[in-house]
C-alpha positions in Angstrom: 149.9 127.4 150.6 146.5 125.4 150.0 145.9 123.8 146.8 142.1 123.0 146.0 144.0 119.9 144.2 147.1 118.1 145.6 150.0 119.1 143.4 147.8 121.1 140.9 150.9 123.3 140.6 152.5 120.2 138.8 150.0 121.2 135.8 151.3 124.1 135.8 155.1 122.9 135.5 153.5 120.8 132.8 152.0 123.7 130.5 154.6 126.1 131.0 157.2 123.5 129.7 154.9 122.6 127.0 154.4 125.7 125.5 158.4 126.5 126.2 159.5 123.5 124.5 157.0 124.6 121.2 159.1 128.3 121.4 162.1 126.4 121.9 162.0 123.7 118.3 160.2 126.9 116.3 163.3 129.2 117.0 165.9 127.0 116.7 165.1 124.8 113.4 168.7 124.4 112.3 169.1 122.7 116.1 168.9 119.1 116.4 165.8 117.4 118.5 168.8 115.8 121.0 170.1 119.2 121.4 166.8 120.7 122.2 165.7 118.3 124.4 169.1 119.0 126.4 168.4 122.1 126.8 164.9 122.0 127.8 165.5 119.3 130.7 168.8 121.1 131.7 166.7 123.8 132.3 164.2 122.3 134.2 166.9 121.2 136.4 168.7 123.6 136.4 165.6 126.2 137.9 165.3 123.7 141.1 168.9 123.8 141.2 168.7 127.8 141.9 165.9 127.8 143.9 167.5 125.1 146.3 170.1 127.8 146.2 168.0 130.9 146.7 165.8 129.6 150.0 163.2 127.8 148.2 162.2 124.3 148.3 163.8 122.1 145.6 161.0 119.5 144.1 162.1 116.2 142.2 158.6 116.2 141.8 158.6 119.5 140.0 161.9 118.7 137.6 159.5 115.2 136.8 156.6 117.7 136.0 158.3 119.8 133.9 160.2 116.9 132.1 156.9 115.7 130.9 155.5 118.6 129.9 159.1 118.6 127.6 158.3 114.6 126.6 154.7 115.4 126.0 155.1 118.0 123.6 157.8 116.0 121.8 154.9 113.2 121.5 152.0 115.6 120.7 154.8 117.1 117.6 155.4 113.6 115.9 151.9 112.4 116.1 150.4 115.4 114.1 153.9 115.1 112.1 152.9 111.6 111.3 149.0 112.6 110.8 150.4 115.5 108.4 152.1 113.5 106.6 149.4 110.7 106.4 146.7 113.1 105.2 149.0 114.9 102.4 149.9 111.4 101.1 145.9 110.3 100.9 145.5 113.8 99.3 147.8 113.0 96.5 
């Protein structure tokens, strides 16, 4: 397997846990942010879990990737929280 960028497939890991983790907080509203968390990251380890399991190569590197991509989206949420919440107060 030949990447045109060394570990471009932990971009990948990134956005797909990214956009899970925005499905994951809009389904579940009623579901604490600890809670969600949990299950995002328990998740992520738990995939390199089964694929140690299954014959494929387990990555730290990977459960890091998509750990971020949980952590970044967390970030990205409360700053345009915070920006919302800025701009309706100027508003008023």
């Amino acid at each position: 397997d030949t990447q045109v960028l060394p570990n471009s497939d932990k971009s990948k890991h990134i956005g797909a846990f990214f956009t899970l983790s925005y499905f994951l907080f809009e389904s579940t509203i009623k579901l604490q942010n600890i809670y969600r968390f949990l299950i995002l990251i328990s998740l992520a380890f738990i995939i390199e879990y089964v694929q140690s399991m299954i014959g494929r190569e387990a990555s730290i590197d990977d459960f890091i990737a998509s750990s971020f991509g949980v952590l970044l989206f967390i970030f990205v949420k409360t700053i345009m929280k915070k920006l919302k919440n800025t701009y309706v107060v100027a508003e008023k």
